[in-house]
SEBA-539491 format. One record per residue (C-alpha): residue in three letters; y, z, x. Coordinates in steps of 0.25 Angstrom, whole numbers, plus 2048, in hexadecimal, padded with zeros to 3 digits. Each point is the difference from the previous one (the first is absolute). Layout:
# residues N
REC   res    yy    zz    xx
REC   ALA     Y     Z     X
...
This chain:
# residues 369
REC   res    yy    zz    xx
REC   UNK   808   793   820
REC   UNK   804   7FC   7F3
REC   UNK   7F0   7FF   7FB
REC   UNK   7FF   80D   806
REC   UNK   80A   807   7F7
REC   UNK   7FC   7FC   7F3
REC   UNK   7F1   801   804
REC   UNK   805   80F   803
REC   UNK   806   802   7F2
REC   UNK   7F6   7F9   7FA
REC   UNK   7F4   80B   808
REC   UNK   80A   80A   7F9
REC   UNK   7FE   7FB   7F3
REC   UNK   7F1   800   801
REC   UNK   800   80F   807
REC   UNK   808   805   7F4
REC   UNK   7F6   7F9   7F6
REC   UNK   7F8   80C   806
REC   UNK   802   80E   7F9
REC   UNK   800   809   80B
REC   UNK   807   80E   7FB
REC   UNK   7FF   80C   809
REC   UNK   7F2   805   802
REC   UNK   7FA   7F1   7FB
REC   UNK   804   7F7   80C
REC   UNK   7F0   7FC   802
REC   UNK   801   7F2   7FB
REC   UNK   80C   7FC   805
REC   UNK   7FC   805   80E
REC   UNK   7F4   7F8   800
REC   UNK   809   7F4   7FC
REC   UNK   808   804   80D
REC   UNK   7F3   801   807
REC   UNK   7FB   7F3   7FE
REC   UNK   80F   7FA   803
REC   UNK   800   805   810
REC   UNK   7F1   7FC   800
REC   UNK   803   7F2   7FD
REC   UNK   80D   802   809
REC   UNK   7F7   803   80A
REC   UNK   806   80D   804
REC   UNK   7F4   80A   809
REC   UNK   7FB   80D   7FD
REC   UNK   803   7FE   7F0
REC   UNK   7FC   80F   7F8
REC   UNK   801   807   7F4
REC   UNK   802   810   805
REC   UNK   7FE   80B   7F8
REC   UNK   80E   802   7F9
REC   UNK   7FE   7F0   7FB
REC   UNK   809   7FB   80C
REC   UNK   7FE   7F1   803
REC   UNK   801   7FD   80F
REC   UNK   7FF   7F4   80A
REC   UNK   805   7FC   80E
REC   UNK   807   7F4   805
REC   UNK   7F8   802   80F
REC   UNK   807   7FB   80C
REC   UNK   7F3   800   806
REC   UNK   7FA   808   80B
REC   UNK   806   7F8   80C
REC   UNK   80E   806   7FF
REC   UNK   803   804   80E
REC   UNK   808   80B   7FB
REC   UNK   7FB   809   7F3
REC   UNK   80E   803   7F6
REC   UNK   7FE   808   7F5
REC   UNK   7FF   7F9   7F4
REC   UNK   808   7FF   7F4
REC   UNK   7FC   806   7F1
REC   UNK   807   7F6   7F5
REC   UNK   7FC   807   7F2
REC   UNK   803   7FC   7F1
REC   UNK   7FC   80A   7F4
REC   UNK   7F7   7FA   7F8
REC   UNK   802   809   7F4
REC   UNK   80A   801   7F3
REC   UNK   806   809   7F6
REC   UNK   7FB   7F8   7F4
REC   UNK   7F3   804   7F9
REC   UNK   7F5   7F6   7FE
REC   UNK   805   7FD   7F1
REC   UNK   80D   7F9   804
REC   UNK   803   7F2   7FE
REC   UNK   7FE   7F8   80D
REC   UNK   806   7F2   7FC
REC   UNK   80B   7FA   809
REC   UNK   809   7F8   7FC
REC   UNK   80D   7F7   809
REC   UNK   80E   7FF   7FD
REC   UNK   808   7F8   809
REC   UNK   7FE   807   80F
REC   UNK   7FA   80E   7FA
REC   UNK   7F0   802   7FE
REC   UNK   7FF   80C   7F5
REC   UNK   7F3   809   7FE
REC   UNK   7FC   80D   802
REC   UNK   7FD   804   80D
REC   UNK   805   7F2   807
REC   UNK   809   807   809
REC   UNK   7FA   80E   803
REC   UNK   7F8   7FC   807
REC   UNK   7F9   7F2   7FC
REC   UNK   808   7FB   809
REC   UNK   7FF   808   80B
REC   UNK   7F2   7FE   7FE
REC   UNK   801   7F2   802
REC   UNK   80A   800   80B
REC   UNK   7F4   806   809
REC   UNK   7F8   7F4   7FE
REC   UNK   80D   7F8   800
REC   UNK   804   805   80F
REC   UNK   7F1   7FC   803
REC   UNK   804   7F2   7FC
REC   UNK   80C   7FE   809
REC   UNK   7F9   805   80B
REC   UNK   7F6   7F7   7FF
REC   UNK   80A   7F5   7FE
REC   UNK   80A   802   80B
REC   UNK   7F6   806   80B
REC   UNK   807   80B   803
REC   UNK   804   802   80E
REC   UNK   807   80F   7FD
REC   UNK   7F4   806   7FB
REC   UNK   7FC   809   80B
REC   UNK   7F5   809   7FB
REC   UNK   7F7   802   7F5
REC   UNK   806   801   7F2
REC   UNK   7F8   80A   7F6
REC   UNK   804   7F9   7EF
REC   UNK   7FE   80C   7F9
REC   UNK   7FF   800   7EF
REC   UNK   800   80E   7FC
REC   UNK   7FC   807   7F5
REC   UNK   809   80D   7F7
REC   UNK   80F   7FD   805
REC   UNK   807   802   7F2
REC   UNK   7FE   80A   7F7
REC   UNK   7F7   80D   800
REC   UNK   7F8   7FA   80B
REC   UNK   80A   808   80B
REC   UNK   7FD   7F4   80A
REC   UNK   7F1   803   803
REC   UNK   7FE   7F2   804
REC   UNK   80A   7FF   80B
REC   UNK   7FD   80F   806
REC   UNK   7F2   7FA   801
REC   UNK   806   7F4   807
REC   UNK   809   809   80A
REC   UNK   7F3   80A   801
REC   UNK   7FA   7F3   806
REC   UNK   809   7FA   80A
REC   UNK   809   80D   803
REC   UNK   80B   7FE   80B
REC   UNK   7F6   7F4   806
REC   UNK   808   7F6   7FA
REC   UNK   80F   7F9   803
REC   UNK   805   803   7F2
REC   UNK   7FB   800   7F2
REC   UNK   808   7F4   7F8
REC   UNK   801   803   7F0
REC   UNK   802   7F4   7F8
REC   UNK   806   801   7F2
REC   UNK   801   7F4   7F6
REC   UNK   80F   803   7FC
REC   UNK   808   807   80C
REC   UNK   805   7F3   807
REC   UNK   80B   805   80A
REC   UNK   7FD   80E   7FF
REC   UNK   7FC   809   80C
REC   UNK   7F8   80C   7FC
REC   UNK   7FF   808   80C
REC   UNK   802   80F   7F9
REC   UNK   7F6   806   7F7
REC   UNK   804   807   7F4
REC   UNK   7F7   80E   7FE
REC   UNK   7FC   801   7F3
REC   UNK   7F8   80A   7F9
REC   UNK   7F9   802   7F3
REC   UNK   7FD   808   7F6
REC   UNK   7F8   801   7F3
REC   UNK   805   80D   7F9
REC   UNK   7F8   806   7F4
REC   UNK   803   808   7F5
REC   UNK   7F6   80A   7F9
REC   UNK   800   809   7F4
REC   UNK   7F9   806   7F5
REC   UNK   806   7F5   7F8
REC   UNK   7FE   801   7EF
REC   UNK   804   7FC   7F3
REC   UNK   80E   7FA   800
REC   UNK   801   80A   7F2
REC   UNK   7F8   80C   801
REC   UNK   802   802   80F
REC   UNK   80F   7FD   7FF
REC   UNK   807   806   80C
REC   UNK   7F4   801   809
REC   UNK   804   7F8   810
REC   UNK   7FF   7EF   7FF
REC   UNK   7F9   7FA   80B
REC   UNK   80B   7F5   7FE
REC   UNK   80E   807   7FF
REC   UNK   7FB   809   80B
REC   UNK   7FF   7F3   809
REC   UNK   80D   7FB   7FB
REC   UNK   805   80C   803
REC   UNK   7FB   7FF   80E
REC   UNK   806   7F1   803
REC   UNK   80F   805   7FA
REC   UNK   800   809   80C
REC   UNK   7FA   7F6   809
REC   UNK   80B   7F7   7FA
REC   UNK   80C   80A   805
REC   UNK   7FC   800   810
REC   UNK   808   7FA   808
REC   UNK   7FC   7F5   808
REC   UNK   808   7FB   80E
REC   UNK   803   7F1   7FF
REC   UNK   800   800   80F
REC   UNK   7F4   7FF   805
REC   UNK   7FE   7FA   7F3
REC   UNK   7F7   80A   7F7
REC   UNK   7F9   7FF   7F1
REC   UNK   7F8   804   7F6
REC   UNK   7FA   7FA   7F5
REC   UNK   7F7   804   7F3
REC   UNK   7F7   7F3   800
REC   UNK   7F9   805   7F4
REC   UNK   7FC   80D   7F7
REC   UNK   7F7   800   7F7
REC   UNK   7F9   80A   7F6
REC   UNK   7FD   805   7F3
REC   UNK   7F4   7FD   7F3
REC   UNK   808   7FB   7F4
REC   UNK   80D   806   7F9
REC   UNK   7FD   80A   7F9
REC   UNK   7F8   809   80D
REC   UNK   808   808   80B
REC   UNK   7FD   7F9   80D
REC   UNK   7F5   808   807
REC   UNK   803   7F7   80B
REC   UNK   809   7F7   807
REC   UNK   803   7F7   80D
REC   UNK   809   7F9   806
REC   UNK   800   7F9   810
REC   UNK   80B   801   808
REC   UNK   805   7FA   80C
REC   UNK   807   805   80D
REC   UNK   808   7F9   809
REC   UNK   809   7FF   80E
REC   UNK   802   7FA   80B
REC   UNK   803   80C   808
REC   UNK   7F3   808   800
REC   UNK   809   80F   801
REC   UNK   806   7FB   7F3
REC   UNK   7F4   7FC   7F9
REC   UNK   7FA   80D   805
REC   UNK   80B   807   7F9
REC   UNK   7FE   7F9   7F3
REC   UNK   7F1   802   801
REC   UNK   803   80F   802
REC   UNK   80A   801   7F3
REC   UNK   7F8   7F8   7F6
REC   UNK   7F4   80C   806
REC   UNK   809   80A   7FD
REC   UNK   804   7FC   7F1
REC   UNK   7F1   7FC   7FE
REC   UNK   7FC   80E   803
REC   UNK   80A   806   7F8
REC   UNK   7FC   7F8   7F5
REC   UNK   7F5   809   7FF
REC   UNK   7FF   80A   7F5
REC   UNK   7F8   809   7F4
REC   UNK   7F8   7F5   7F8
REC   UNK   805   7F6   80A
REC   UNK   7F8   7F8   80C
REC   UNK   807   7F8   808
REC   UNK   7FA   7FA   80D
REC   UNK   803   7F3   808
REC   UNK   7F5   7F6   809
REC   UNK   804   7F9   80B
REC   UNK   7FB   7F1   7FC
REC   UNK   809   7F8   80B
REC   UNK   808   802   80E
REC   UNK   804   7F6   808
REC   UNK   806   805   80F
REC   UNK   80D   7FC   802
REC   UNK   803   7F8   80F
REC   UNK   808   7F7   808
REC   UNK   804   7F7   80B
REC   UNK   80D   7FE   806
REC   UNK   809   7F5   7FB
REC   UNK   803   7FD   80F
REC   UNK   7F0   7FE   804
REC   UNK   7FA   7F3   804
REC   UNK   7F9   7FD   7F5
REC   UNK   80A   802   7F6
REC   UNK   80A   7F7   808
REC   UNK   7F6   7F4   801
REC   UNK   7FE   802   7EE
REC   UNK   810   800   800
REC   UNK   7FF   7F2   80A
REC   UNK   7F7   7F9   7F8
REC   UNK   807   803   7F2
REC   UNK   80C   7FA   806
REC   UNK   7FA   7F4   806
REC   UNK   7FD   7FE   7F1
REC   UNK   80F   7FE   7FD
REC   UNK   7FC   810   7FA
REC   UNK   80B   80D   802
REC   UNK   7F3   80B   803
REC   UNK   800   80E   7F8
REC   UNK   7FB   80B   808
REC   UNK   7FA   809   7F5
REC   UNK   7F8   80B   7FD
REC   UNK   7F4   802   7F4
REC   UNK   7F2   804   7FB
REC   UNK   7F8   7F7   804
REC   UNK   7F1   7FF   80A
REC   UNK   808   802   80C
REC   UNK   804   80E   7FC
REC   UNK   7F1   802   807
REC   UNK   803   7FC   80D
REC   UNK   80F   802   802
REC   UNK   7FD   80E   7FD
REC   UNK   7F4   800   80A
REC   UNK   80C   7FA   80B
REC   UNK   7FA   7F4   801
REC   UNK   809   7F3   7FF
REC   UNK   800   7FA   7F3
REC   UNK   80A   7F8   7F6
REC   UNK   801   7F8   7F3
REC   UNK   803   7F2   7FE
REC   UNK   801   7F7   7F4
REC   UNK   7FB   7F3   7FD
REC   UNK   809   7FD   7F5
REC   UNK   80A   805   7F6
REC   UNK   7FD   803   7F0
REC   UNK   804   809   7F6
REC   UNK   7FA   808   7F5
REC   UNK   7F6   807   808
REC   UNK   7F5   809   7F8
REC   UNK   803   7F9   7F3
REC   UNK   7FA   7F4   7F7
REC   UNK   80D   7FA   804
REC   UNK   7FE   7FE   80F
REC   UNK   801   7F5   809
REC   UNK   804   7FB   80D
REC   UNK   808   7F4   806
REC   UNK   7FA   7F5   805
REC   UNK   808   7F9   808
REC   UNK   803   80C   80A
REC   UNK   7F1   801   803
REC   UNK   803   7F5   80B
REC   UNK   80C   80A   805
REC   UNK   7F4   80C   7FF
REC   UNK   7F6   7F9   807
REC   UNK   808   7FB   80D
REC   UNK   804   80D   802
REC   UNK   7F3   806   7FF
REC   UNK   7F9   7F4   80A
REC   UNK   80C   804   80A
REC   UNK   7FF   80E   800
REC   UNK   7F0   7FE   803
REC   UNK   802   7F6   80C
REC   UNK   80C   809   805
REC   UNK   7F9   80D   7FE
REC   UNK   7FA   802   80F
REC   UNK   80B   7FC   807
């Protein structure tokens, strides 16, 4: 078990060595792809969308056909291809960009092959479907796991989502988010002579004050955030144009509904002589649930604390947002904890990958029964 462990951190390291932003996961895929043909998984692909797939058959002579289970890790992260990938160790914490989301969960797919092959696994009833999938951060609006979900539909016992630094959290609600980039056109001039004429930029920042003064419920938990804005050709030219992105969220979907309505309604009043304001959808991800008290999620919280763990149940954006909002069963569990998540300054523990992977090998030999 022990080799097992630091062989995961140590296929995290070498997957995170691989740039793989949102939209450029190809050669990290193929890595994956050549790691579940040598694991000897069946039916090993690349679909359309860039997903990775391979089963873990139980073979044709089961007397009874179950529905299999689809165990998924994203494969892409929030860092663009110039950053710094070297990792460096202090005492139990492994630092680099991208370690923990999801380099790790990445590596636990092939992880939890391991110990299966290890322990021969009596629990393991049916098929299981590892799945690396493509777009989950960012603008990519989880095109990789609504092409994974397109596939299998409800023919599957549950869609388990692995992330690298959730250890003894239980997602099982999905947050609704919606995003917008909102644009700014005017006739724009010289900062001089056309003095007084509309300013693509201080009509956008006009535009976020008043987005600033709605107010949001805190239950169910609701927010709103300017990402980025942009605009502008140098200091001495009115602004014929600006942009900024915005992002919508809530866990209920009437009260994300309502803010969606709102920020419409100040959009469109924006709207004036000299002054274009329009907005673009660019990213909608469907809120979801399932019930605290189902099966599934009561197994998640026994594993936890058969770990020495107190479990979480929690909600989030994250690839299960595509089935739970499809009512198909589906959670999120962790395979360690970390810190400093989508900056140069992330990392992950290494001593509770141990902790991360029993629980994971527990839930997947307990899962059909």
């Amino acid at each position: 078990m022990k080799d097992n462990i630091q062989r995961i951190i140590d296929l995290a390291v070498q997957i995170q060595q691989i740039a793989a932003p949102t939209f450029h996961e190809q050669k990290r895929a193929e890595f994956v792809r050549e790691l579940f043909v040598e694991e000897g998984l069946t039916d090993v692909s690349i679909d359309e969308a860039g997903n990775v797939y391979g089963r873990w058959s139980m073979g044709d002579d089961q007397k009874v056909k179950v529905k299999p289970l689809v165990i998924s890790a994203h494969l892409d992260t929030v860092f663009p291809f110039e950053m710094d990938l070297s990792v460096r160790h202090e005492s139990d914490k492994v630092f680099g960009i991208g370690i923990g989301d999801n380099s790790l969960g990445v590596a636990a797919l092939i992880g939890l092959a391991w110990m299966m092959k290890e322990r021969h696994t009596s629990g393991v009833a049916g098929d299981i479907w590892f799945v690396a999938n493509v777009c989950e951060e960012g603008l990519g609006d989880l095109r990789g796991m609504r092409a994974v979900v397109d596939r299998f539909g409800e023919d599957v016992l549950a869609y388990l989502v692995l992330e690298g630094m959730a250890l003894g959290h239980i997602y099982h609600k999905a947050v609704g988010v919606k995003r917008y980039r909102v644009t700014a056109r005017t006739r724009g001039g010289h900062s001089w002579s056309d003095y007084g004429q509309p300013s693509a930029v201080l009509e956008l920042s006009k535009l976020v004050v008043q987005l600033s003064s709605l107010k949001l419920p805190s239950q169910p938990r609701t927010t709103m955030n300017v990402g980025r804005i942009k605009g502008g050709t140098s200091i001495n030219v009115i602004p014929a144009e600006a942009c900024l992105e915005l992002d919508l969220r809530s866990e209920g979907r009437a009260e994300l509904a309502e803010l969606v309505s709102g920020v419409d309604q100040l959009i469109e009043a924006a709207n004036k002589t000299g002054v274009r304001i329009e907005a673009e959808v660019i990213g909608e991800r469907p809120a979801g649930e399932m019930s605290a008290r189902h099966p599934l999620v009561g197994l998640a919280e026994q594993c936890l604390r058969a770990q020495g763990l107190e479990p979480h149940l929690t909600s989030g954006s994250t690839d299960a947002n595509i089935p739970l909002s499809r009512g198909y069963p589906a959670l999120v569990l962790g395979v360690t904890n970390g810190g400093g998540a989508h900056t140069k300054n992330e990392f992950i523990h290494a001593r509770p990958v141990a902790q991360g992977m029993e629980q994971l090998i527990m839930f997947v030999e307990n899962v059909w029964g």
